[in-house]
N, C-alpha and C positions, 0 to 999 in steps of 0.2 A: 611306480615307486614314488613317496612322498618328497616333496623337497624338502631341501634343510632350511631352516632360518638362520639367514648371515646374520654373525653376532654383532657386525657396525654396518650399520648404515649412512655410506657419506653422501653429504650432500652436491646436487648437482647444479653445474649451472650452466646452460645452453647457450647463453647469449649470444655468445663470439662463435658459435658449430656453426655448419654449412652443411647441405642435403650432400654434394660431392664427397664434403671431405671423414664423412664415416660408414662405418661399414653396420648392418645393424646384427646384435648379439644370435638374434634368431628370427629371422626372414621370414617363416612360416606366418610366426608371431605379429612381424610387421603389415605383411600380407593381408593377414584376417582383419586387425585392426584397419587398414586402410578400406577394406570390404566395404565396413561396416560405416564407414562414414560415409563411402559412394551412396549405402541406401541413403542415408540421410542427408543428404544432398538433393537427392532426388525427390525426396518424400517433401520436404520442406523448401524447396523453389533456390535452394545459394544459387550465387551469380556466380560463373565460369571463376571470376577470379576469387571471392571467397573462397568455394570450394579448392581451386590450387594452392591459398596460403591455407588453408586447413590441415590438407594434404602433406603438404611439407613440412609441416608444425609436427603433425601426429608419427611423420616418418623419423624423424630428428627426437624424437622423444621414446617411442617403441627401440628403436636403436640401441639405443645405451640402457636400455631394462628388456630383464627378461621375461619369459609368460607369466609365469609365479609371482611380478614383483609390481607392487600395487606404484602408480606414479603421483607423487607428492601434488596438492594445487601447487605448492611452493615453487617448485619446480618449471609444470606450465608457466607461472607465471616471469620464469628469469628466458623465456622467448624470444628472439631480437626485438628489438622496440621496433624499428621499420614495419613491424605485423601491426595491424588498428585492433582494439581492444574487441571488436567484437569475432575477431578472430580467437581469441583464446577463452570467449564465453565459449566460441561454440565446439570448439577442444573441448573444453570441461565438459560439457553439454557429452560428449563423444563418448567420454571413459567414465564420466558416471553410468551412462548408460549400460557399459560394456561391465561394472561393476571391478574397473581399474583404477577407481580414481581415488587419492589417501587425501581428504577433504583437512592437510593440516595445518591451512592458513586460520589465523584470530577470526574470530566472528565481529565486523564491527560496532554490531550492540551489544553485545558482553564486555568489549572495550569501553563503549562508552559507560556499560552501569560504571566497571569497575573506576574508572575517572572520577563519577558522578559521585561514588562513595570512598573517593578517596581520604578526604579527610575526616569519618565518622571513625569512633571508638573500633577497634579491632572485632571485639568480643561481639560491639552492638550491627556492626557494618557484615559479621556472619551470621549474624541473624537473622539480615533484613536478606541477606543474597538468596536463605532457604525459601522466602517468602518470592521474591523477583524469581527465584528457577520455574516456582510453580506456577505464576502467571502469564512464562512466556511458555512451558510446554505442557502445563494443565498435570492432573494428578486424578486421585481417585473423586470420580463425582466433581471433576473440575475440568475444563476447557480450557484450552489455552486461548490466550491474546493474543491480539494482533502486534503488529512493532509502535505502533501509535499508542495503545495504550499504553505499553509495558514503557514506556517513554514516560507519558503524562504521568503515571501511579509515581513511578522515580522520582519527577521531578516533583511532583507535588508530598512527597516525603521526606526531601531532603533536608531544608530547612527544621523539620521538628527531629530528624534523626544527629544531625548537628547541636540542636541545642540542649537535644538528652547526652550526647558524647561531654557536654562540659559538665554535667553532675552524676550521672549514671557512667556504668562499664556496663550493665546487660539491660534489656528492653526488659526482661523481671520485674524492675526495679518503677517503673513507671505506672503510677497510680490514675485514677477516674481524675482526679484533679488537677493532673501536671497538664491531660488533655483539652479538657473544659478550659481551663487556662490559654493555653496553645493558641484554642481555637478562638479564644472573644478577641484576641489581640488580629486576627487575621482579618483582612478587607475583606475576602469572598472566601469563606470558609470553607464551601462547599465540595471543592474539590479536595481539597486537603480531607475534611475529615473523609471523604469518600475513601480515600487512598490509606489513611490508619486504619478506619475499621477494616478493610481487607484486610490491611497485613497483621494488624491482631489475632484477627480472627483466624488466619493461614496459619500461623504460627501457635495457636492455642489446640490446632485441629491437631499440628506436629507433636502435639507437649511437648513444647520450648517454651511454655507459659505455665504458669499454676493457674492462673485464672485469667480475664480478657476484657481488660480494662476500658476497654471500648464496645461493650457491649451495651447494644441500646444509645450509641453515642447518637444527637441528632445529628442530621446533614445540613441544618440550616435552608435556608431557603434559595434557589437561583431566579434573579430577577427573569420577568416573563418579558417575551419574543414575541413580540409583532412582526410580522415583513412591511415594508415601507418599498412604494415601487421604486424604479428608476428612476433619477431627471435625464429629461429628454438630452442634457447633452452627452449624459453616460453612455445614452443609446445612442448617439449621432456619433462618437468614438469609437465606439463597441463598431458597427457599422460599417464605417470607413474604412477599421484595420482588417474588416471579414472579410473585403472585396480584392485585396491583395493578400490572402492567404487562404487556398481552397478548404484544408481543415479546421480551420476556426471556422471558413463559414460555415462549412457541414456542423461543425459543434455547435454552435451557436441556432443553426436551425435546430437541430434533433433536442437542444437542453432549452431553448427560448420559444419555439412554436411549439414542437411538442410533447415540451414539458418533462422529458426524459431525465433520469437520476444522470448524473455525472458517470458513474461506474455501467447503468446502461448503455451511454451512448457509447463511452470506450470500448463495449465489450458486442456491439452491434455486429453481427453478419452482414457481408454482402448480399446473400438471399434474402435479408429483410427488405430489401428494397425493390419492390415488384413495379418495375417500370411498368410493364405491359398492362397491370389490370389499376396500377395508380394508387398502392398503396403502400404504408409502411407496417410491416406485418413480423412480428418477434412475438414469440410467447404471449403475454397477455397485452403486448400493444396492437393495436389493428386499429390506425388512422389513414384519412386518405392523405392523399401525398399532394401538398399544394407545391405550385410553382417552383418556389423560391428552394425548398427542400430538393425538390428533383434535378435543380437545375444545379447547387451546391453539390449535390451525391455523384453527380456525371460529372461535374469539375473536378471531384477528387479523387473518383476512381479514373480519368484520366491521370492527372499525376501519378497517382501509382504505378500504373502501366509503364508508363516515362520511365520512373527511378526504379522501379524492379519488375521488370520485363516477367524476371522465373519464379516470384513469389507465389510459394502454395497458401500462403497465410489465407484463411476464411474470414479476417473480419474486415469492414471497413479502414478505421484505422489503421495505418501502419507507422513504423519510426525504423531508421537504420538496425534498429538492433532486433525488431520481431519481424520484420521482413523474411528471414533466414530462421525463423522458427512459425510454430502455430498458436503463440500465443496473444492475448488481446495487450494494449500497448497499457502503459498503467498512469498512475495517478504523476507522475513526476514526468512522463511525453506532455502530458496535461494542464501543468502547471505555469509553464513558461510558454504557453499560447496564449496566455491573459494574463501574464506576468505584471506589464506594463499598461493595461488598461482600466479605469475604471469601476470593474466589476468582477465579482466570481462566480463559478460556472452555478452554485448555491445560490445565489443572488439574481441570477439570470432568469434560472427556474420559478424562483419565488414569483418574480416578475409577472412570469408569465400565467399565474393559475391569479393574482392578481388584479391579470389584464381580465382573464372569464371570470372573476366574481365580479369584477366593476360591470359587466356586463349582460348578468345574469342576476340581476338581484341578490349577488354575497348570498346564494343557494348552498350550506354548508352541504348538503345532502346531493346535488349535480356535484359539487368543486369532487367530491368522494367515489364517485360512478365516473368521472371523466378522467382523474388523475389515480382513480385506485389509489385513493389513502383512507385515512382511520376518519372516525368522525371527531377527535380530537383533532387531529392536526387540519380537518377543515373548519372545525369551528377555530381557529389559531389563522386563519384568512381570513376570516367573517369579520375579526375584531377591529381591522381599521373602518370597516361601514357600519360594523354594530357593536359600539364600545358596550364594554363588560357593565350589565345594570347593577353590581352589587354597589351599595353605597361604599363612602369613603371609609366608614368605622369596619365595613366589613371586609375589605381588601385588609386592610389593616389586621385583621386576624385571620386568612388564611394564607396559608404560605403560599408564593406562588412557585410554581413549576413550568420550568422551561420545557415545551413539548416542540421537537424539532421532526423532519422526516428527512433529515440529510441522510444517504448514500456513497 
């Protein structure tokens, strides 16, 4: 028989519950849901006590809802606070799975667009949000962005969608002119215009445009990127802080010896590290494993051992909160290991492909076979040993472009 949909929904708050002091609505219910975390417990290494504040969380919450009735994040999230927050990731984690879970906490980058365009014209501030939907979940014959772009686009719009709110009420209304304008007034135009011609264009695709005033708008030019190596004391820091910290200095080998993107080395398996035959072996890397690499990999998969004894996780890296899951750690475990020093994991890298062109005759065609990149981004090494021969007048008339191979 179908259930009925109750016509209020009140909200709940757990805070102050206790496992003793409730009884739960449908046991059966409770039951299976707790099953089902055992597997995942199991599957993904939790430590005895995560897995028991998991358990108590999920039992306290099946409790007071019944099969039929989806559990609010809202909800999870009013938990006693005495639980560590990765206890109610991994709740969530539980009943998304189980296809329980009513995801109806705020998105915090939809808060932030909407912040971001708080003070734009009404009319003009719905126009630009048609364009911001499609960039963060993509449309027809469009991809969605990442949270970084859909950031930078925002932010590098805001300013010209501001200053059409003091003479416009619709983006309509904004001619070839107001833009070209816009843009001579601006120090690095580049990203900006980059960010209008999209959303013109997004928006003319919509017809919410009669026509697309930025068509053919130029990008202007981004000053061109040398790498510039390290001074020695950046590296004699850098150093110092990797010998009291066994994951920097695994990072620090795998992105400064060899050469590895930032997002590789995060996302590196323990299998790539083939003690026995002496090599570091991932998909298209296959270097041999010197010293200092082997001896940093066995320092930190000791630690790991240490602090999570049952971790199933597959990669090298781990952080408190992927420990208890199987995923690789990300860019923000990453950030605050080089927070306070010197240099970025970007920087590091360059460094290092750097060190083999100083050493190889600035070979743009080896730096390409050794580092698997394009022949632009190794001719983009080459230029601190072989400055660019166009003369002065002819730099002067081509635009330069910034060619990066960040990761």
């Amino acid at each position: 028989m179908a259930s009925q949909e109750p016509l209020i929904v009140a909200e709940r708050d757990i805070s102050r519950v206790t496992v003793p002091g409730v009884e739960p609505i449908d046991p059966a219910f409770s039951a299976y849901v707790s099953a089902r975390a055992e597997a995942s417990a199991e599957a993904q290494g939790w430590s005895p006590a995560l897995r028991e504040r998991v358990l108590r969380s999920l039992y306290l919450l099946t409790a007071v809802h019944g099969p039929h009735e989806r559990i609010k994040a809202s909800t999870v999230a009013t938990l006693p606070r005495q639980r560590a927050a990765r206890t109610v990731t991994r709740v969530t984690e539980v009943l998304a799975h189980l296809d329980l879970l009513d995801g109806d906490r705020i998105d915090p980058l939809d808060a932030w667009i909407h912040r971001r365009l708080s003070d734009v014209h009404p009319e003009i501030r719905a126009e630009a949000l048609v364009w911001v939907r499609i960039v963060r979940h993509g449309g027809p014959r469009r991809r969605s962005r990442s949270t970084a772009t859909v950031r930078n686009q925002v932010d590098a719009s805001i300013p010209f969608l501001l200053d059409c709110s003091k003479r416009y009420r619709t983006l309509r209304q904004v001619t070839r002119a107001d833009l070209t304008e816009w843009l001579s007034h601006c120090a690095a135009p580049h990203n900006e215009a980059v960010a209008l011609r999209n959303m013109f264009k997004t928006l003319r695709s919509q017809r919410l445009l009669l026509a697309n005033p930025a068509r053919g708008l130029s990008l202007g030019a981004r000053p061109a990127s040398v790498p510039t190596p390290l001074s020695p004391e950046a590296i004699q820091t850098l150093a110092a802080a990797a010998e009291g910290d066994p994951a920097l200095k695994l990072l620090v080998a795998l992105i400064g010896i060899h050469a590895l993107y930032p997002r590789q080395a995060r996302e590196l398996p323990l299998a790539a590290v083939d003690f026995t035959g002496g090599r570091l072996v991932h998909g298209n890397i296959d270097h041999p494993l010197d010293a200092f690499t082997r001896q940093a990999a066995a320092d930190c998969i000791q630690l790991r051992h240490s602090h999570w004894p049952h971790t199933r996780n597959p990669h090298l890296f781990l952080s408190s909160q992927t420990a208890h899951s199987r995923t690789p750690v990300t860019i923000g475990w990453m950030q605050p290991l080089l927070k306070d020093l010197p240099v970025t994991a970007q920087r590091l890298r360059e460094d290092r492909i750097l060190e083999e062109a100083a050493v190889t005759g600035a070979d743009p065609q080896h730096l390409c076979a050794v580092f698997n990149i394009t022949p632009d981004i190794g001719l983009r090494y080459t230029r601190t040993f072989h400055p660019d021969p166009l003369s002065d007048r002819d730099q002067e008339d081509t635009p330069a472009v910034r060619v990066t191979d960040s990761q």
